[in-house]
N, CA, C and O atoms as a MOPAC input file, in Angstrom:
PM7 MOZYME 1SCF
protein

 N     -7.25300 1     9.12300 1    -1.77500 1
 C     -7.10600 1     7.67900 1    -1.88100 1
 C     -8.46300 1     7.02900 1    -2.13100 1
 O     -9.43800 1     7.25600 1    -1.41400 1
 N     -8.47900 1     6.23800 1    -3.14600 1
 C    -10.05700 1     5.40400 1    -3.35600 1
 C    -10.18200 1     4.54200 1    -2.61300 1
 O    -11.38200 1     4.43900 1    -2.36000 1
 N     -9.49000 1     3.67300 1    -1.97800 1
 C     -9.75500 1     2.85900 1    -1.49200 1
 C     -9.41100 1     2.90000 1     0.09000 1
 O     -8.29900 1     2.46700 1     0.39400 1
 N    -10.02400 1     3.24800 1     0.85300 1
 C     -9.77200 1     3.66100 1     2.46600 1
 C     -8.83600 1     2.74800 1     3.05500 1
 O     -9.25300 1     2.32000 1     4.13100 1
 N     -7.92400 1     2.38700 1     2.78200 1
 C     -6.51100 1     1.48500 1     3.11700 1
 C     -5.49600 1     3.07300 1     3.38500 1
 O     -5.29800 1     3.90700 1     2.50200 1
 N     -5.10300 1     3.13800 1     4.47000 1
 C     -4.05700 1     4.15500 1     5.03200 1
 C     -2.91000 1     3.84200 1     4.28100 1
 O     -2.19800 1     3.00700 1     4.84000 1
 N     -2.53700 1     4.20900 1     3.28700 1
 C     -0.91500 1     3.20600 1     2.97300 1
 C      0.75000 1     3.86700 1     3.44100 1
 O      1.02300 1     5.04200 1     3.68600 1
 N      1.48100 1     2.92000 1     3.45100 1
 C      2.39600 1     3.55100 1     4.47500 1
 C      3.36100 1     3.75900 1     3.02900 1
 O      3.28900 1     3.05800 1     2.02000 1
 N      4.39200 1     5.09000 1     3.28900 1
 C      5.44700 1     5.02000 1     2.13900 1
 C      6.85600 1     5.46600 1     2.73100 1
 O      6.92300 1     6.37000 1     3.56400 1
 N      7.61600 1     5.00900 1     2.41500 1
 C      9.42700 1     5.48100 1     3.03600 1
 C     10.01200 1     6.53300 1     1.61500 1
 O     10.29200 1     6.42500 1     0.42100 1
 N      9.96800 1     7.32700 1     2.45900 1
 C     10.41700 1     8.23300 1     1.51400 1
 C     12.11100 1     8.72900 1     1.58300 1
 O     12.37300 1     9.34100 1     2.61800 1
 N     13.24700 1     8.54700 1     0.64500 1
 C     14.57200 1     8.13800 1     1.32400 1
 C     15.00100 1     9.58600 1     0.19200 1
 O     14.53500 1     9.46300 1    -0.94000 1
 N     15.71600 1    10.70100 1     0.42000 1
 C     16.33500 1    11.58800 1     0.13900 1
 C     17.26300 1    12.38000 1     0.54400 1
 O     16.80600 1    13.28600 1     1.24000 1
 N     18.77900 1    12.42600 1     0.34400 1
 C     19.32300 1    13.49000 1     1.32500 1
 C     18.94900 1    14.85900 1     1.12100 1
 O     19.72900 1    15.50500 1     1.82100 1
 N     18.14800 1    15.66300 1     0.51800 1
 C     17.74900 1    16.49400 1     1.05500 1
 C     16.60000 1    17.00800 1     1.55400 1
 O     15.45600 1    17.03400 1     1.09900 1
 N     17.08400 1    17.41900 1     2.57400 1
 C     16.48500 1    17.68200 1     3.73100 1
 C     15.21200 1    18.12400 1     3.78800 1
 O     14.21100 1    17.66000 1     4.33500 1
 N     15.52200 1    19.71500 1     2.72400 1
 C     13.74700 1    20.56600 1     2.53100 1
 C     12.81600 1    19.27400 1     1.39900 1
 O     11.62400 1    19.05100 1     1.61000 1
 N     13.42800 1    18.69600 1     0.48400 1
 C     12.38000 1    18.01600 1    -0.26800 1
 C     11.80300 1    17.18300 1     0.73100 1
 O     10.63200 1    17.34200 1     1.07500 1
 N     12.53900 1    16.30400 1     1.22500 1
 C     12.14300 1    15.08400 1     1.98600 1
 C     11.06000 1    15.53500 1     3.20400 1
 O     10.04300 1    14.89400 1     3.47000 1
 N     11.47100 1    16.70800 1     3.85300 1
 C     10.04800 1    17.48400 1     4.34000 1
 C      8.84500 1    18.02500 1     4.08300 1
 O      7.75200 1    18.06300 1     4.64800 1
 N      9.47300 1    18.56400 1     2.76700 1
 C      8.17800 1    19.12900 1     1.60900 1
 C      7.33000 1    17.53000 1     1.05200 1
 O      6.12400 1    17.51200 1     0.80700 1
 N      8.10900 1    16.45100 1     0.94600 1
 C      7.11700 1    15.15000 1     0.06700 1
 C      6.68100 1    14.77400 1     1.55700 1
 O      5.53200 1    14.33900 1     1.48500 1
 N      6.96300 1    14.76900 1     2.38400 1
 C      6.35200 1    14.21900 1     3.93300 1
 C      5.11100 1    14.71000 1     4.28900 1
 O      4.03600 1    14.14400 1     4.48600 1
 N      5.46600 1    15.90300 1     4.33800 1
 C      3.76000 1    16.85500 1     4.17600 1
 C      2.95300 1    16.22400 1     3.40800 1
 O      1.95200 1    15.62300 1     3.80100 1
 N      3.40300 1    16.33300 1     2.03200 1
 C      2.26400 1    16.37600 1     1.29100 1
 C      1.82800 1    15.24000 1     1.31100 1
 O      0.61700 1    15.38600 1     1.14800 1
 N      2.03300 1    14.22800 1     1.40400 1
 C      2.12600 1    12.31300 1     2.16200 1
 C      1.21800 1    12.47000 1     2.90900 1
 O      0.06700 1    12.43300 1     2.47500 1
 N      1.44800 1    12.66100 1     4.07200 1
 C      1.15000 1    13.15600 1     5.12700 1
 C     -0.24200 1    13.84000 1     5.08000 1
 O     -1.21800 1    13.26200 1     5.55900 1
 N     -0.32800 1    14.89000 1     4.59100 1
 C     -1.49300 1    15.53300 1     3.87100 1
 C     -2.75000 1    14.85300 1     3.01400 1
 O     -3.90500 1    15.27900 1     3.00900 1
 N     -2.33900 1    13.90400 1     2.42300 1
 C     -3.09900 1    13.15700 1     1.54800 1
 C     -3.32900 1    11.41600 1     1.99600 1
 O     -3.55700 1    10.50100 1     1.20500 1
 N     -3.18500 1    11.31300 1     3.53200 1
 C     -3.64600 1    10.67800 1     4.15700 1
 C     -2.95400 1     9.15300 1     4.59000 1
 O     -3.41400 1     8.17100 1     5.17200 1
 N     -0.93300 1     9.64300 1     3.69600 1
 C     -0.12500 1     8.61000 1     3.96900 1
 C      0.43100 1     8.74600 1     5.36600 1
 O      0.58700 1     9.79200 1     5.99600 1
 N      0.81600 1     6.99800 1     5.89900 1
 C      1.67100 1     7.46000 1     7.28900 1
 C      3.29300 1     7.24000 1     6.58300 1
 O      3.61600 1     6.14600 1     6.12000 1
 N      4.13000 1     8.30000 1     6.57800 1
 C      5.60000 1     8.59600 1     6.15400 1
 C      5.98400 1     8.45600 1     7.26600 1
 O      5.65500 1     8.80100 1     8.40100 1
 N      6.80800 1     7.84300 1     6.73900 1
 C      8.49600 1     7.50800 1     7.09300 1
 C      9.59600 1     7.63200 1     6.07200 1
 O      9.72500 1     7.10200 1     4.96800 1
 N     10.63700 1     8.79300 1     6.99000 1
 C     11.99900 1     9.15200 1     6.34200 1
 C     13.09900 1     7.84200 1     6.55200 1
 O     13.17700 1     6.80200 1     7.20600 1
 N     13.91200 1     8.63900 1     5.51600 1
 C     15.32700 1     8.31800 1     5.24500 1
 C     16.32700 1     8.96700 1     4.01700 1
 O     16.31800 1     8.87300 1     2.79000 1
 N     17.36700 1     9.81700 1     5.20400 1
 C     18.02500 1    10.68500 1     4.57800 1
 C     19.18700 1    10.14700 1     3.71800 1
 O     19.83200 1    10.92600 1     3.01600 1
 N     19.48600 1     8.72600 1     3.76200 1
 C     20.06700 1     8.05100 1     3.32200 1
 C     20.39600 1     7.02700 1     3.00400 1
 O     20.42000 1     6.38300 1     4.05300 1
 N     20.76000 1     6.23900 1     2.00900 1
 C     20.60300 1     4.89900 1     1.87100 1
 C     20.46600 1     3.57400 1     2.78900 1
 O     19.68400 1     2.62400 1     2.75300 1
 N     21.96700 1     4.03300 1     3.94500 1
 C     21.96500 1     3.28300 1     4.53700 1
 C     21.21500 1     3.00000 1     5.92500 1
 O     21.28700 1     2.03600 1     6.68600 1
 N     20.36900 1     4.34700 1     5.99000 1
 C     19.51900 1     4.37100 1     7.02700 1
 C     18.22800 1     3.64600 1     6.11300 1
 O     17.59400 1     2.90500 1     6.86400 1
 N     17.83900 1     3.65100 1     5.14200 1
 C     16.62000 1     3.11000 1     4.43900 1
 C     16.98300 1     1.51100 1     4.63000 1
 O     16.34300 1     0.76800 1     5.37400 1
 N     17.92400 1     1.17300 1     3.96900 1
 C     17.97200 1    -0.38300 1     4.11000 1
 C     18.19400 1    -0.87700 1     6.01900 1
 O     18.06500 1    -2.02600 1     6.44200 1
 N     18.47100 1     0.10100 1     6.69500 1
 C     18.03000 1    -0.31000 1     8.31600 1
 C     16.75000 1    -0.96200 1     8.67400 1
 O     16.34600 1    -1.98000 1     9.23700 1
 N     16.17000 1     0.40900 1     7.91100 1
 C     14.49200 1     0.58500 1     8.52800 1
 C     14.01600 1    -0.30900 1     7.87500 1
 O     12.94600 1    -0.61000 1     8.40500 1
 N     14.34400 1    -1.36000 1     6.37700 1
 C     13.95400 1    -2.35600 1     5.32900 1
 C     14.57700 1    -3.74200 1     6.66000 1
 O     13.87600 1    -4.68300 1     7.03300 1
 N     15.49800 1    -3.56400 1     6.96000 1
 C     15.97500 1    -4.87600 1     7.69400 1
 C     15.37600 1    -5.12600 1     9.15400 1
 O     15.43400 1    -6.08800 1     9.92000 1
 N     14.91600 1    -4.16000 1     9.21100 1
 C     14.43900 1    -4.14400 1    11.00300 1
 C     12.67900 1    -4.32900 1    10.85600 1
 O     11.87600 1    -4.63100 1    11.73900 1
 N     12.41800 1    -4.00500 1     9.30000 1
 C     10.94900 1    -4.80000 1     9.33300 1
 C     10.04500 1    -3.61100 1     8.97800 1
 O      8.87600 1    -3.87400 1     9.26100 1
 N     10.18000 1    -2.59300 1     8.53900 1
 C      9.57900 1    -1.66600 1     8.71700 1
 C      8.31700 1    -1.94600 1     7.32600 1
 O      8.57500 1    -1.96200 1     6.12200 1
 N      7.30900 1    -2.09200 1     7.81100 1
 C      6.04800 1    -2.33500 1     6.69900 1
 C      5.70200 1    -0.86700 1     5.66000 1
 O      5.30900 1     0.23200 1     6.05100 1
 N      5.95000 1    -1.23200 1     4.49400 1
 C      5.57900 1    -0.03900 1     3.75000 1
 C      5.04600 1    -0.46100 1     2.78000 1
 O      5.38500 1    -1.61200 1     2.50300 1
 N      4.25700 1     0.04300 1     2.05600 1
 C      3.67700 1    -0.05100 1     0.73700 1
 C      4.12200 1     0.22000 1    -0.83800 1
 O      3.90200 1    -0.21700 1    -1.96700 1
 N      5.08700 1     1.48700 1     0.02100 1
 C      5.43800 1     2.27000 1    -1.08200 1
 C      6.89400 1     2.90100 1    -0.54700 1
 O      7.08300 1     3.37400 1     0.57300 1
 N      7.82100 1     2.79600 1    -1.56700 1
 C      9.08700 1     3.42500 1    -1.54200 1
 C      9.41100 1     4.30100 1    -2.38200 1
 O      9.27900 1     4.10900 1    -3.59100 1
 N      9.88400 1     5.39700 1    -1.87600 1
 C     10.38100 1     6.29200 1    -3.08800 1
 C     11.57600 1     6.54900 1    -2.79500 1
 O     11.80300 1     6.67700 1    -1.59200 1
 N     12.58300 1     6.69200 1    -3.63500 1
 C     13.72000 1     7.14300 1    -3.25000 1
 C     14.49300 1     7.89900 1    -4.52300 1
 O     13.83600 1     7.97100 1    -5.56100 1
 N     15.78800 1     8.44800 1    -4.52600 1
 C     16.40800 1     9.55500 1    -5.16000 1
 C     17.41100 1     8.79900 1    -5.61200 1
 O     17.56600 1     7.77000 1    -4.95400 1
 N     18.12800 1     8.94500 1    -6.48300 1
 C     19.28200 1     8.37300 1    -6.95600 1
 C     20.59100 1     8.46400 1    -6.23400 1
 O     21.33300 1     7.73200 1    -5.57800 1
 N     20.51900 1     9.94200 1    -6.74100 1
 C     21.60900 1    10.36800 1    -5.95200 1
 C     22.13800 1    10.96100 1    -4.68700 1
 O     22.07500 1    12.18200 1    -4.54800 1
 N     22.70400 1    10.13700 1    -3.66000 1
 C     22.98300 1     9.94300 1    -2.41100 1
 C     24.34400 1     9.78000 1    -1.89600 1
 O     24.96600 1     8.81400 1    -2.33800 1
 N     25.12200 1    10.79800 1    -0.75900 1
 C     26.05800 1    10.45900 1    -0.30300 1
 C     25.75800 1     8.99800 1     0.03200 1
 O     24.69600 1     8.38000 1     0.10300 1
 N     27.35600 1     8.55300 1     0.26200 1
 C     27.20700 1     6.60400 1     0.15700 1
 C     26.53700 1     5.96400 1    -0.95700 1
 O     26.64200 1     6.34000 1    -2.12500 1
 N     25.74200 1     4.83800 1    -0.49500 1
 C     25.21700 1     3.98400 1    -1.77200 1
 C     24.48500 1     5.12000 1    -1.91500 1
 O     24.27200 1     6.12300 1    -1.23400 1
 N     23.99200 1     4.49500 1    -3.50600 1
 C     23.40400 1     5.55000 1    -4.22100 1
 C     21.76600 1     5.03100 1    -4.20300 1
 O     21.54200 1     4.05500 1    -3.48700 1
 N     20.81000 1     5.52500 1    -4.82000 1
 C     19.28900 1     4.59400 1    -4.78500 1
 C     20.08700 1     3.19700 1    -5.70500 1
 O     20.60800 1     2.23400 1    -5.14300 1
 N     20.05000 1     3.29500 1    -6.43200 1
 C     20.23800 1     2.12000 1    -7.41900 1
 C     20.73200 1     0.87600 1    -6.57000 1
 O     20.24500 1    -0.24700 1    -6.44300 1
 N     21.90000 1     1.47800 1    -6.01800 1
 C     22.58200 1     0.48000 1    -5.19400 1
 C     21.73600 1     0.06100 1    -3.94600 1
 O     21.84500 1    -1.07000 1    -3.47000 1
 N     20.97600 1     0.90900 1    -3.48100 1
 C     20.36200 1     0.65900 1    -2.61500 1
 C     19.24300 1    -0.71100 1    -2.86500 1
 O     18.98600 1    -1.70800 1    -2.18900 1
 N     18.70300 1    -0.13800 1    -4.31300 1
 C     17.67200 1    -0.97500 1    -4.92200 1
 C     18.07000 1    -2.35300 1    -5.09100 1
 O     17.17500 1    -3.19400 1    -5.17600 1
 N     19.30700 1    -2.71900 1    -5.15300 1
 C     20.20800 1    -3.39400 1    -6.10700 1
 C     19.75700 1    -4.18400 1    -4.48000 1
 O     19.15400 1    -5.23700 1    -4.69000 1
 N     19.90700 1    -3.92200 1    -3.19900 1
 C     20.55100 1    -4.34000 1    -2.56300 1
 C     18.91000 1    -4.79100 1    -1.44500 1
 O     19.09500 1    -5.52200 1    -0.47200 1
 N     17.83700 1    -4.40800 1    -1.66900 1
 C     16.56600 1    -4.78900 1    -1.87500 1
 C     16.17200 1    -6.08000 1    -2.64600 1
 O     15.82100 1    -7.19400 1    -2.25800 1
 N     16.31700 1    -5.64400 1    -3.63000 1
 C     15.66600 1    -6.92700 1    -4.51700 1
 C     16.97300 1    -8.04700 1    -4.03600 1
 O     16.61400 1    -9.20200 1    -4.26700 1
 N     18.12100 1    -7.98800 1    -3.54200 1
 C     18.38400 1    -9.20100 1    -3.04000 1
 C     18.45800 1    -9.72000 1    -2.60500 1
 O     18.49900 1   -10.93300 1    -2.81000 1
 N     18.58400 1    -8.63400 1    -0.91400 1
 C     18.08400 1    -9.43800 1    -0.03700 1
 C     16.04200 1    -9.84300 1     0.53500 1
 O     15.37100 1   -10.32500 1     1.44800 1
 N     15.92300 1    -9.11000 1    -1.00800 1
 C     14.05800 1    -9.68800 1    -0.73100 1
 C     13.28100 1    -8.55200 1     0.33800 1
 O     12.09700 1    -8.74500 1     0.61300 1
 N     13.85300 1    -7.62900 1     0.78900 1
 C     13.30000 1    -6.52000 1     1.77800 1
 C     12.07200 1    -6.38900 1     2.07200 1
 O     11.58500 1    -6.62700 1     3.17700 1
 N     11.21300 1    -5.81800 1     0.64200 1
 C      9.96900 1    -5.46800 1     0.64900 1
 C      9.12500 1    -5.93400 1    -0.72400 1
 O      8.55700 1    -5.32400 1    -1.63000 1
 N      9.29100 1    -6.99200 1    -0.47400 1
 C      8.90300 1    -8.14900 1    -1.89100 1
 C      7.32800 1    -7.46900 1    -1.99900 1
 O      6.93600 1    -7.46800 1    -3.16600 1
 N      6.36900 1    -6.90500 1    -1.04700 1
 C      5.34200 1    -6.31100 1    -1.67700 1
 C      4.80700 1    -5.04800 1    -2.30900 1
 O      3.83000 1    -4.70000 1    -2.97300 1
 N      5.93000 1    -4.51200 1    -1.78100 1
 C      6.09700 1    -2.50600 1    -1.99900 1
 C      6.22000 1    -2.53200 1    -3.54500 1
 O      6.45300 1    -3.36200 1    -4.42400 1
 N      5.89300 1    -0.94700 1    -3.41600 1
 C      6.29400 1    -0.50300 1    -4.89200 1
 C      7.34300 1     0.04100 1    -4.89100 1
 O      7.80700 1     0.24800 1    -3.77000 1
 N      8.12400 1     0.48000 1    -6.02700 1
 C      9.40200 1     0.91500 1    -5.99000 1
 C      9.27000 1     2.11700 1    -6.53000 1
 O      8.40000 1     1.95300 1    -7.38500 1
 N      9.57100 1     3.11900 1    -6.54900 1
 C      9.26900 1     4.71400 1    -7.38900 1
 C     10.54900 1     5.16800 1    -7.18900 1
 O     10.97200 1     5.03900 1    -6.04000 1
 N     11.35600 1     5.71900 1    -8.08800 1
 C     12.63900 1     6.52300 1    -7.72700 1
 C     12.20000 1     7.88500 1    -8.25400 1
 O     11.55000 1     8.13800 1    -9.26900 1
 N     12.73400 1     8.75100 1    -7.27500 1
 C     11.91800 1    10.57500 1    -6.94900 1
 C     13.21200 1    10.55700 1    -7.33500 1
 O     13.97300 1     9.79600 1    -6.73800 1
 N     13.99500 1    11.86200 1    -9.01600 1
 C     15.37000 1    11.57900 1    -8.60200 1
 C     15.38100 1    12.93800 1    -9.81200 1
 O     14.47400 1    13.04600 1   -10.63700 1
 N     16.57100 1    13.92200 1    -9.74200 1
 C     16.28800 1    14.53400 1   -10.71900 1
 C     17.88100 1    13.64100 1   -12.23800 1
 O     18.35900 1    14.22400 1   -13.21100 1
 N     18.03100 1    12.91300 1   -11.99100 1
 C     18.46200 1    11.87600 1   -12.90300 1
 C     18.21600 1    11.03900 1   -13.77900 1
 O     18.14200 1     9.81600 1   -13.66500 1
 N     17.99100 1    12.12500 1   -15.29200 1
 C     17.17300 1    11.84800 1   -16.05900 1
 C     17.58200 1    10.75400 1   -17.24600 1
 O     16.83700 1    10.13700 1   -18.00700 1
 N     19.21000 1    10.73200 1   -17.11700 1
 C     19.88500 1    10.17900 1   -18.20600 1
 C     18.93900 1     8.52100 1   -18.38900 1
 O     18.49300 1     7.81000 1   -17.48800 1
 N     18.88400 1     8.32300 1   -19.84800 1
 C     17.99100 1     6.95600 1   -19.84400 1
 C     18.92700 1     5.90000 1   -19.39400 1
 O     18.47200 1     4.86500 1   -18.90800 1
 N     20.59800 1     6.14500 1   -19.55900 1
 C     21.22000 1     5.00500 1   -18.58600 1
 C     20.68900 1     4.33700 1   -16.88800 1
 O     20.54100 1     3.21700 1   -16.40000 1
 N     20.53300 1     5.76400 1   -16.41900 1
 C     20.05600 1     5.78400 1   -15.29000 1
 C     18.16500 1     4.89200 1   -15.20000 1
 O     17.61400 1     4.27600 1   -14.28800 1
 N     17.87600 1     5.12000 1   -16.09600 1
 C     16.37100 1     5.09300 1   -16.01100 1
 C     16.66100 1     3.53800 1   -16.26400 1
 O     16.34800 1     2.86200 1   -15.28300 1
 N     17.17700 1     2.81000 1   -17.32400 1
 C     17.43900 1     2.13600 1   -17.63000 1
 C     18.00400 1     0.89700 1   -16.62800 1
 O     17.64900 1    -0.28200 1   -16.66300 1
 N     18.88100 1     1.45200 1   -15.82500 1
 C     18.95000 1     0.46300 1   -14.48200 1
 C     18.03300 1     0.09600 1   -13.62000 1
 O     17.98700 1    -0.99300 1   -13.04900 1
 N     17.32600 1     0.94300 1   -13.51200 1
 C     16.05200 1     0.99100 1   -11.80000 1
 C     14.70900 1     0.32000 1   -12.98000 1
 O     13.58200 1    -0.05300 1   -12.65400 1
 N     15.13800 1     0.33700 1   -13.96500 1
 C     13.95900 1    -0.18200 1   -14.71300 1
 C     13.94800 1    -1.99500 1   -14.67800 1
 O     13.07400 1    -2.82400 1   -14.42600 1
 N     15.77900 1    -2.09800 1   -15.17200 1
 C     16.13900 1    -3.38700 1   -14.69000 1
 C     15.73400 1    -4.36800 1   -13.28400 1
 O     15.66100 1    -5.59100 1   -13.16300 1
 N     15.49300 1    -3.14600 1   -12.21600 1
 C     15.35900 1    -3.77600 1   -10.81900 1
 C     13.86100 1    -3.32600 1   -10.66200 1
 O     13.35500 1    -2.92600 1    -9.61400 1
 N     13.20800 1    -3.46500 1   -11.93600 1
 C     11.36400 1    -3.83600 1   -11.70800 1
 C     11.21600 1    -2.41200 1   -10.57000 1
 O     11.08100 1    -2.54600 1    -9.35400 1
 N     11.26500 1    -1.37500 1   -11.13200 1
 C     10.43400 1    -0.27300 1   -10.11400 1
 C      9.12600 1    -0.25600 1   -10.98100 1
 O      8.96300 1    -0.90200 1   -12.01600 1
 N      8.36200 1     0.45600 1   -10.48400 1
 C      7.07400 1     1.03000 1   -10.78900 1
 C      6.74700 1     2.24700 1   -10.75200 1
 O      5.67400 1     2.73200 1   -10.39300 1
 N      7.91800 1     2.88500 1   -11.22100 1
 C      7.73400 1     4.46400 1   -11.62700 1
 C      8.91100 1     4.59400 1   -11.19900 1
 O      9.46200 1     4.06600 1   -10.23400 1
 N      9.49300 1     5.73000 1   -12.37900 1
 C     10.59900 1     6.75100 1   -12.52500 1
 C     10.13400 1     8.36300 1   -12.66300 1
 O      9.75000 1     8.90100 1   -13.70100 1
 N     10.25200 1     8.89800 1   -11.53100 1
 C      9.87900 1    10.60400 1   -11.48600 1
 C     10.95800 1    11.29000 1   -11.50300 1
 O     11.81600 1    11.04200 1   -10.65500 1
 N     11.13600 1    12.15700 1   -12.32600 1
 C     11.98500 1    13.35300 1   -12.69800 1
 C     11.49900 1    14.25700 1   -12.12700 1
 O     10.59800 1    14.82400 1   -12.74600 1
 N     11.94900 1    14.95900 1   -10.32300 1
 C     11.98800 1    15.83000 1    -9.08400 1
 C     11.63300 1    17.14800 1    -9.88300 1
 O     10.73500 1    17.88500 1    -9.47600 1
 N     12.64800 1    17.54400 1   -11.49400 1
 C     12.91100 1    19.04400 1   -11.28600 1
 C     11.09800 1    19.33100 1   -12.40700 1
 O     10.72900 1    20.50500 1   -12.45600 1
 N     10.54400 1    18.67900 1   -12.86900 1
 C      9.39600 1    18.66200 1   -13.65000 1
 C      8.66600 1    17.94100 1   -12.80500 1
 O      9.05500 1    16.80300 1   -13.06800 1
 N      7.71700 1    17.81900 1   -11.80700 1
 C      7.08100 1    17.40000 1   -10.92100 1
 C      6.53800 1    17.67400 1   -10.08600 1
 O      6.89600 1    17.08100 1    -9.06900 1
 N      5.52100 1    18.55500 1    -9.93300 1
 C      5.15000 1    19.20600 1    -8.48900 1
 C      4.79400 1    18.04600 1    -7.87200 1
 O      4.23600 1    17.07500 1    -8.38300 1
 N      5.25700 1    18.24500 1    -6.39400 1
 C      4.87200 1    17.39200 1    -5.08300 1
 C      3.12300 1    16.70200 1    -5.31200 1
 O      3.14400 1    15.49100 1    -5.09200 1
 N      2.35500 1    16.97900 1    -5.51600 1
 C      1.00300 1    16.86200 1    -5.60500 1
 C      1.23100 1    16.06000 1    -6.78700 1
 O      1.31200 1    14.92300 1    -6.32200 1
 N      1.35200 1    15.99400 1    -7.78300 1
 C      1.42300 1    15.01500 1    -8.65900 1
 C      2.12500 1    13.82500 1    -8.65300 1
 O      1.72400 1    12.84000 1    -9.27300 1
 N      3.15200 1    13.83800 1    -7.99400 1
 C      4.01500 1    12.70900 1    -7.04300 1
 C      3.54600 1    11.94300 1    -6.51200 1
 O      3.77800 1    10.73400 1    -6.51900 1
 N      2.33400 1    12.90100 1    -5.61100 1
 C      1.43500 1    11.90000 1    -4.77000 1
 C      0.20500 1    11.44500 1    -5.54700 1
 O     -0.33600 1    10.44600 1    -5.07200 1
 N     -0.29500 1    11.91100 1    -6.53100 1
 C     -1.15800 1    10.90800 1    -7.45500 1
 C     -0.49700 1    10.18000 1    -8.30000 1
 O     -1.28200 1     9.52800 1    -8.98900 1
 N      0.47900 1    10.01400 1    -8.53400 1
 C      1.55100 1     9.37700 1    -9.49800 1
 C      1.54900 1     7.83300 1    -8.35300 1
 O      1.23300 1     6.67700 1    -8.63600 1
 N      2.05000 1     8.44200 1    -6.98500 1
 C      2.20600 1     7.03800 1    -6.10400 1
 C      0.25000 1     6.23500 1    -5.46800 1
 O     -0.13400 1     5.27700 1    -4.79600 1
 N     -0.22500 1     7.09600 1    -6.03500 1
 C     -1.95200 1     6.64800 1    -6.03300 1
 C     -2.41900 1     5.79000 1    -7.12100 1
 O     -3.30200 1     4.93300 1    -7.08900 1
 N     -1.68800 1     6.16100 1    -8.07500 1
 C     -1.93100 1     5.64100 1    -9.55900 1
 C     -1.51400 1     4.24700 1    -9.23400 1
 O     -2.39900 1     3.43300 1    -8.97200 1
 N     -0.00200 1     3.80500 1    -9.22000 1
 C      0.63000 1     3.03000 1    -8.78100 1
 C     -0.01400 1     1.66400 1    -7.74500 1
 O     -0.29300 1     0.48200 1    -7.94800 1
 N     -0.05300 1     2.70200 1    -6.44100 1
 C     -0.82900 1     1.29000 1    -5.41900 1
 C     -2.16800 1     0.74600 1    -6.27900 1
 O     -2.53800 1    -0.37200 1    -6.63500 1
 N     -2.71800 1     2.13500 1    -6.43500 1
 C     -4.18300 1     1.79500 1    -7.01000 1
 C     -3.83300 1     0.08300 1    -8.23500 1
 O     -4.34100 1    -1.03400 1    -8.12900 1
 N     -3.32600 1     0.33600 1    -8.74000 1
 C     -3.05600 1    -0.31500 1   -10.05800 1
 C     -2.88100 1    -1.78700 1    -8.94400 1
 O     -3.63700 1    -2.69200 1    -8.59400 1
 N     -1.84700 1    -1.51300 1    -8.73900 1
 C     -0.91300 1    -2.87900 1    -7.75400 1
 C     -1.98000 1    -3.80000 1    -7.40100 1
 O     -2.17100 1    -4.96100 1    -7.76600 1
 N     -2.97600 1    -2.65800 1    -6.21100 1
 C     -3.56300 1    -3.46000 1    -5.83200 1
 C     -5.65400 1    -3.98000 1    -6.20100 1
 O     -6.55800 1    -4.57400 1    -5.61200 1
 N     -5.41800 1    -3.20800 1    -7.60300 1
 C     -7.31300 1    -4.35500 1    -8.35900 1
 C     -6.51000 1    -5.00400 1    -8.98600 1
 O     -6.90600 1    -5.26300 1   -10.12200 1
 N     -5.29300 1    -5.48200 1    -8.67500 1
 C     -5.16000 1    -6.80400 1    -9.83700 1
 C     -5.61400 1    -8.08500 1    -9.20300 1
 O     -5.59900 1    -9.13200 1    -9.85000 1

């Protein structure tokens, strides 16, 4: 991280080994993580106040899906300062094409992605966000 700001990120996936494997490496590279295995536990931890910087989440999810989830963020205003990143292996440009609609700041394709690049991908990102 360039800029010695700890940044916090919610990382929302139902599965289990990724969401442990991106926690580490978070974790590792000097983020404080916080899970969520599922949508509706993410928009909890969004309603109960939970400060993050950075969100990543997966598309596809028993229950709401990310999109819907996203959908359901930007309206009720959640985390009007975060970034939005969807970690998802859902490549179709329909798909890309929606979360693009709801202003994310990065679309990552899981199955072409090592973990480590994820996390400079979400460095790139804050970095950017925040010398403007």
């Amino acid at each position: 991280m360039a800029d010695n700001k700890q940044y916090k990120v919610l990382l929302v996936d139902d599965d289990k080994f990724l969401l442990d494997l991106y926690a580490a490496k978070f974790s590792k590279n000097g983020y404080v993580v916080s899970t969520a295995s599922e949508g509706e536990e993410a928009l909890k931890k969004m309603r109960d106040g939970i400060e993050i910087d950075a969100l990543l989440m997966d598309v596809v999810m028993p229950g709401l899906d990310g999109i819907e989830v996203l959908e359901m963020i930007r309206k009720e205003n959640l985390i009007p300062d975060a970034v939005v990143i969807m970690l998802t292996n859902q490549g179709q440009p329909s798909d890309i094409e929606r979360a693009k609609a709801l202003n994310v700041s990065g679309y990552i394709i899981k199955a072409t992605t090592i973990p480590s690049e994820v996390v400079s991908e979400v460095d790139n990102v804050l970095h950017k966000k925040n010398s403007k």
